[in-house]
C-alpha positions in Angstrom: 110.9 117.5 82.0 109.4 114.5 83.1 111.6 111.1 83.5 110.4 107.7 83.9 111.5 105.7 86.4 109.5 102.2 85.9 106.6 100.9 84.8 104.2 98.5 86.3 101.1 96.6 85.1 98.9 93.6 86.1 97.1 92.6 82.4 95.0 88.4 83.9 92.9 89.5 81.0 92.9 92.0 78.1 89.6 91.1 76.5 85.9 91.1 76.5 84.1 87.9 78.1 87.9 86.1 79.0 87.4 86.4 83.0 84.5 85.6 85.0 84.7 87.0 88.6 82.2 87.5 90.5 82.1 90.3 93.0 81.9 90.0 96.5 80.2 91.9 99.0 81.6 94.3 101.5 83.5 93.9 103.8 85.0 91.2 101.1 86.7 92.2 98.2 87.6 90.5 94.9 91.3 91.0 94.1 92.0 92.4 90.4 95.3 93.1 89.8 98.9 94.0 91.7 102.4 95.1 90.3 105.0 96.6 92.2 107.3 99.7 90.9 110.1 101.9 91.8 110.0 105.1 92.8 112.6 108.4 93.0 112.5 111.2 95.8 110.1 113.2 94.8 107.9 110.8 92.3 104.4 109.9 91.5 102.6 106.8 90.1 100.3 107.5 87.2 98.1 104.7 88.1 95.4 103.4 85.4 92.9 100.9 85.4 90.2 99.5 83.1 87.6 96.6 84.4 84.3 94.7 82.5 81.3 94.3 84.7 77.9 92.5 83.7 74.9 92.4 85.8 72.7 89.5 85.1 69.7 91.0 87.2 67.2 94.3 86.3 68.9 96.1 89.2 71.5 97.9 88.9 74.3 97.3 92.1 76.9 99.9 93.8 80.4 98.8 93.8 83.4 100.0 95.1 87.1 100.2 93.1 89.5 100.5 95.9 93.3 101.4 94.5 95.8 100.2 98.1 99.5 101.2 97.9 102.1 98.8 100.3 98.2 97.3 101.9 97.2 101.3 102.6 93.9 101.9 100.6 94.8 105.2 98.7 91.8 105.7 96.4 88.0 105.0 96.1 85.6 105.0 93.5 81.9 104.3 93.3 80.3 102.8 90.5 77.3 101.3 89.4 76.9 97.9 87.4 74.5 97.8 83.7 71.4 95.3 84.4 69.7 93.3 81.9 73.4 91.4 80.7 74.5 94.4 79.7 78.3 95.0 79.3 80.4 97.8 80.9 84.2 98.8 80.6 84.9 100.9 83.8 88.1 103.6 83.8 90.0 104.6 86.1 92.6 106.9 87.0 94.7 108.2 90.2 97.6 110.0 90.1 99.6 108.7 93.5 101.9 111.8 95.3 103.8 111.5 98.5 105.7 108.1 97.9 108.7 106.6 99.9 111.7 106.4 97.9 112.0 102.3 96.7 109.8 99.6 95.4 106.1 100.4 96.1 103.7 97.4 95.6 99.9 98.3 94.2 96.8 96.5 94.4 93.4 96.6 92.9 90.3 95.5 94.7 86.2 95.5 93.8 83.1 95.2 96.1 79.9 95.3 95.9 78.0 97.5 98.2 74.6 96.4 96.7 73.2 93.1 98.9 71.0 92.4 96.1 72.3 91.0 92.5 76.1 91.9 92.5 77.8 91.9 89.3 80.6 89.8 87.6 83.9 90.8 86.7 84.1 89.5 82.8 87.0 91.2 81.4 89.0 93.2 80.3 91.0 93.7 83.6 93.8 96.2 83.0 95.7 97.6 86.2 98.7 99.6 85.6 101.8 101.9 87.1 104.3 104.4 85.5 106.5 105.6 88.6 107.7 109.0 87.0 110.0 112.6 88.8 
């Protein structure tokens, strides 16, 4: 049987067109969210995240989600932008093994990889953590 232990979550903005971030390019980083949680001997975060991009170009740009637990990047994930002012609601999800026992801090972090016409964070931005045994 599965317990939960905490629950963490980083929520700047939950909708549509209510942030306006723009990406920036490797080896900078745009910071999304962080939350801390607690975890038991032998736990796992169920880590889940959900971002809006827009492009404003006709290009379409590679960027990089990086998840980092305690500053340690822990995950990866490539993505391309829309073009042409489209709208885009990326997913992700990581389920985090191997913890220390105690309070784990988690951040999430985009980049572009693309020199040409990165995109723009826009919202929804939804990072969050449920530390379970």
């Amino acid at each position: 049987m599965t317990t939960i232990i905490d629950f963490g979550k980083s929520l700047p903005t939950s909708f549509s067109q209510s942030a306006s971030l723009p990406v920036l390019s490797v080896p900078g980083s745009t910071i999304l969210g962080q939350f801390g949680v607690n975890v038991a001997t032998n736990g796992a975060v169920q880590l889940q995240a959900t971002v809006g991009l827009q492009n404003s170009g006709i290009t379409s740009s590679d960027i990089i989600f990086t998840i980092s637990r305690n500053a340690m990047n822990i995950c990866s994930i490539r993505s391309s932008s829309p073009v042409n002012h489209l709208f885009d609601a990326v997913s992700i999800a990581y389920v985090d093994t191997g913890i220390p026992v105690g309070y784990t801090a988690y951040a999430l972090t985009v980049s572009s990889i693309s020199s040409v016409n990165p995109p723009s964070v826009i919202g929804p931005i939804i990072f969050s953590g449920l530390s379970i045994v």
